[in-house]
N, C-alpha and C positions, 0 to 999 in steps of 0.2 A: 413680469409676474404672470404666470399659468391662468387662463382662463378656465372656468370648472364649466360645464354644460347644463348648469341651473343658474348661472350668470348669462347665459347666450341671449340675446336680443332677435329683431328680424326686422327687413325693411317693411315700414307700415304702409306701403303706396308704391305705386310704380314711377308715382312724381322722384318720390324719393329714392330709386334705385340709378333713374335716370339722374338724376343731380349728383349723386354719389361716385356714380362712374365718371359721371363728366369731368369732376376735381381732381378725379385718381388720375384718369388719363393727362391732364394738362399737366399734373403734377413729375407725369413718369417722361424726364427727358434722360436716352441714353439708357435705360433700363428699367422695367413699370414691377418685376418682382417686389423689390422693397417697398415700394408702395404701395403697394397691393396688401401683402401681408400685416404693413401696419394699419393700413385704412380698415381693411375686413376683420382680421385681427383684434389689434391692439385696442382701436379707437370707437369702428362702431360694434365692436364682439358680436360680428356675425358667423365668425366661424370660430371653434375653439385650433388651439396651433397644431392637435395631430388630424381635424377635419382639415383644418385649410393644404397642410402636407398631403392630403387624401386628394382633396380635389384637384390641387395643382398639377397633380401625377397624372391624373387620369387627364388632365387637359394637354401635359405635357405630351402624352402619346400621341394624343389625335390631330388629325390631320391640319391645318391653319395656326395662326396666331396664339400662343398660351394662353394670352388675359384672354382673347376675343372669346377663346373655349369656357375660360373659366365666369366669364360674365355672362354666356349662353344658359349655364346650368344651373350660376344661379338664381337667374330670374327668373329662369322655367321653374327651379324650385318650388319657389314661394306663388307667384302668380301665371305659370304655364306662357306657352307661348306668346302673352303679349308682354308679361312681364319680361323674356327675355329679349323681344325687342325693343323692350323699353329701354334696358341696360347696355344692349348694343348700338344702340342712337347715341345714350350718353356716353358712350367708351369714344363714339365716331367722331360725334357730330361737331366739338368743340376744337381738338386738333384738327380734325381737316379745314375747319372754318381757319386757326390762328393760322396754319401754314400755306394756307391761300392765298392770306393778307402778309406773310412776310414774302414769302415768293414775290407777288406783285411789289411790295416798296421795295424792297432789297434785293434782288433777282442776281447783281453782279459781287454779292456782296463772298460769293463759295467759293471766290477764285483767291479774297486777300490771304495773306500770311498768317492776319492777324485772329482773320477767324476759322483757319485750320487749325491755329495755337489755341484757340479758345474750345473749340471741338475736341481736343487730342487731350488738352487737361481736363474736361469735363467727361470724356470716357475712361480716365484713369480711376477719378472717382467714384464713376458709377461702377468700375470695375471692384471696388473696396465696399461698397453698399449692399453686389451684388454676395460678395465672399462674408461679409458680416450676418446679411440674411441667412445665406446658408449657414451659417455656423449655430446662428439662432433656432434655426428648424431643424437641424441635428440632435437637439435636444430631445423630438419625439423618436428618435430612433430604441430607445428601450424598449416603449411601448409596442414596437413593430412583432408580428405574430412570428417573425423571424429571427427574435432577437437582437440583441446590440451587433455582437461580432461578426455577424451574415450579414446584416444588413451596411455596415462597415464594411465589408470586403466586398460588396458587390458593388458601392459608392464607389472604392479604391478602381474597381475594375474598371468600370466605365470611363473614370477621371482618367488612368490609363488608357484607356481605349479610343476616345473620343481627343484627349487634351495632348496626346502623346506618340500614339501611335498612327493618329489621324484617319481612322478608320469610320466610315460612313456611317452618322447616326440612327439612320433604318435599320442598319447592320445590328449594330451595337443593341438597339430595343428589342428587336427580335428574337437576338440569340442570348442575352444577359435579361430581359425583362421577362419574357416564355419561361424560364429557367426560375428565376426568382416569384415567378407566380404560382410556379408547377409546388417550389418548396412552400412559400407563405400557403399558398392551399390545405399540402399535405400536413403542415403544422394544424391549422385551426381544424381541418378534419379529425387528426385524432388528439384536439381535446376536449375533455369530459363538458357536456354540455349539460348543468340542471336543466330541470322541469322548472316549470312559471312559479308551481304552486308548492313545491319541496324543498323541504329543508333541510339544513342539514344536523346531520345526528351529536351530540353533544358530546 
């Protein structure tokens, strides 16, 4: 169900941002998109699904980790700098601690058969969670200043680009993302912007 932006929540503390991240992180083995989006999303409606589309793009561009980007901006959001190291301890702090402690007991454990089999079918899935999310957040694609069918064809292109032709993803942002910014621009420039205080004529 569509979250509306007078249902949006916010984290009330930075205890709480750190806690929040910490579960999503522990949570995302093999791929933390989906859980991301349902954590921030669905469950604590801290972002509505065409904001969290918005941020994850912008996180996706920048340089480092996606979450690490998207857990930066939003704790700077809400509480500035310490907020966002608040949310980057929690994203950090609890996997590096769990896979410290399995490296140490288990250490010889990457070499069996049995847990490359166990690796191989848990990336299958995360592969189907990761294609279900997107098809979920496909859904704000109307909404986009570029419309459904550009912003569809530029999806198509990349998947092309990237999943196909194997062309390097700096490539592909540069010359497909430059291009699709220059349009989404020129869309919301020319159109008609009211006034705060006018209305319209009857």
């Amino acid at each position: 169900m569509a979250i509306e932006e007078s249902e949006l929540r916010q984290p009330q503390s930075k205890t709480e941002l750190f806690i929040v991240f910490t579960l999503l992180a522990l949570q995302g083995v093999g791929g933390v998109l989906v859980i991301v989006q349902h954590e921030l999303v669905e469950r604590r409606k801290w972002l509505t699904q065409a904001q969290f589309v918005e941020e994850w793009s912008v996180a996706q561009v920048m340089p480092g980790p996606n979450v690490v980007n998207l857990c930066l901006m939003l704790g700077g959001k809400y509480f500035g700098l310490a907020g966002a190291m608040a949310a980057l301890c929690g994203l950090l702090c609890g996997p590096l601690l769990l896979v410290l402690s399995l490296a140490i007991l288990f250490g010889g454990v990457s070499d069996s058969p049995v847990a490359q089999g166990a690796l191989k079918g848990m990336g299958a899935v995360s592969a189907g969670l990761i294609i279900a999310t997107g098809l979920k957040l496909s859904t704000t694609l109307p909404q986009n200043s570029m419309g459904l069918w550009q912003s569809i064809a530029f999806a198509a292109l990349a998947f092309t680009a990237v999943g196909i032709l194997r062309i390097p993803l700096i490539w592909v942002l540069l010359c497909l993302g430059s291009l699709a910014y220059f349009l989404a621009y020129r869309a919301i420039d020319s159109t008609p912007q009211l006034a705060p205080n006018s209305k319209e004529s009857p």
